[in-house]
Phi, psi and omega in degrees: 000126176296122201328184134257119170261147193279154214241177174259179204281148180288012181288302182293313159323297204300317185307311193270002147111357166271136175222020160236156176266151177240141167204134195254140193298145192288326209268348189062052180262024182049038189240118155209174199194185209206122175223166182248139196265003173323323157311320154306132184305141166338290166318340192258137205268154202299312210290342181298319188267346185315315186263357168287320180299148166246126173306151201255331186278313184244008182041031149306139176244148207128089205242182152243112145257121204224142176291151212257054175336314212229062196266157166322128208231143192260136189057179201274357176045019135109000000 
């Protein structure tokens, strides 16, 4: 299985004003999806969780997780 490096905590994330996530299936079956990371503990790091996901689509466990700078914005702002 290919290593996870390590990345920062969802703490330090939540600190730069981000709070959802983006995650991509590890395996490149072009499966990703969009979450909000508030459940998650201060401590705990995005690569910590990386290999715990399974994908819905090609059923791989294995994910890239990267916080979601840019979430999605509602209607045309004019």
């Amino acid at each position: 299985m290919t290593p996870y490096p390590q990345k920062i905590t969802f703490g330090e994330m939540r600190e730069m004003g981000v709070r959802g996530v983006l995650i991509y299936c590890g395996h490149r079956c072009g499966h990703r999806t969009e979450a909000n990371a508030d459940g998650w503990p201060d401590d705990l790091r995005l690569s910590d969780v990386e290999p715990k996901f399974v994908c819905t689509k090609c059923g791989r466990r294995g994910a890239e997780i990267r916080p979601n700078h840019n979430p999605a914005k509602m209607g045309t702002g004019g």
